[in-house]
C-alpha positions in Angstrom: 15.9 9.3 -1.0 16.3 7.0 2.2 19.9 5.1 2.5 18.0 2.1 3.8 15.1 -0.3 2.2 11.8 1.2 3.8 8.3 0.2 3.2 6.8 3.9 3.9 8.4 7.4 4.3 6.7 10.4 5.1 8.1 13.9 6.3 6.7 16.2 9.6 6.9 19.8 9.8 5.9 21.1 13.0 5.4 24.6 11.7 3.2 23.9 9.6 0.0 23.4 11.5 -2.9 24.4 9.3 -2.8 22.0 5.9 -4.3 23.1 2.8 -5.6 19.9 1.2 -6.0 21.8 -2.2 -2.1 22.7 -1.9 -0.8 19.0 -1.0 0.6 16.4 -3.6 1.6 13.3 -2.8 4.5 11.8 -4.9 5.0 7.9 -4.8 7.0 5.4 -6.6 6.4 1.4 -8.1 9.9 -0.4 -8.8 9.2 -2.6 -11.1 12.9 -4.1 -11.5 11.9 -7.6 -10.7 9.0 -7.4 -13.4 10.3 -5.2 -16.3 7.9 -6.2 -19.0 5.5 -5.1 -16.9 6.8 -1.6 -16.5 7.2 -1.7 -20.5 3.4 -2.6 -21.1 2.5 0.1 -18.3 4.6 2.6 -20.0 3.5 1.9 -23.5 -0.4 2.1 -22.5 0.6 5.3 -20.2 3.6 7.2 -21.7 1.4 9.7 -23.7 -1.4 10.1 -22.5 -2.9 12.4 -19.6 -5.1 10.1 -18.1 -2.3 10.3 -15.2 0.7 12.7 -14.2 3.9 9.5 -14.2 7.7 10.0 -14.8 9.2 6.4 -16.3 12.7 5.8 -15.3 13.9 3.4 -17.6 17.2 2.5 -15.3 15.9 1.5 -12.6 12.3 0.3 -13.9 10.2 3.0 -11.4 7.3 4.2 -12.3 6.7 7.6 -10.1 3.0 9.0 -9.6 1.6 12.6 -8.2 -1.4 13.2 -7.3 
């Protein structure tokens, strides 16, 4: 988790020179702390279903996604 306010973050591994698409997952995050009733409705139309693979934190209003 970055110290500092940035709009992207990824991570590099030199050693690791041969990807395996079918291996990767990407994990990304929506702060909703400015809009919470929309993280309410999202999470009420989302929270148990399958359609897609979120953790709510109800703290801090993020929604995280992995695909």
């Amino acid at each position: 988790m970055p110290d500092e306010e940035q709009w992207w973050i990824t991570g590099f591994n030199p050693y690791f020179t041969e990807p395996e698409p079918t291996q990767m997952v990407t994990i990304s995050s929506v702060n909703f702390t400015n809009k919470p009733q929309m993280y309410y409705d999202f999470k009420n139309q989302y929270f148990n279903t399958n359609e897609l693979d979120l953790i709510f934190d109800d703290e801090y209003k993020t929604i995280w996604i992995t695909w």
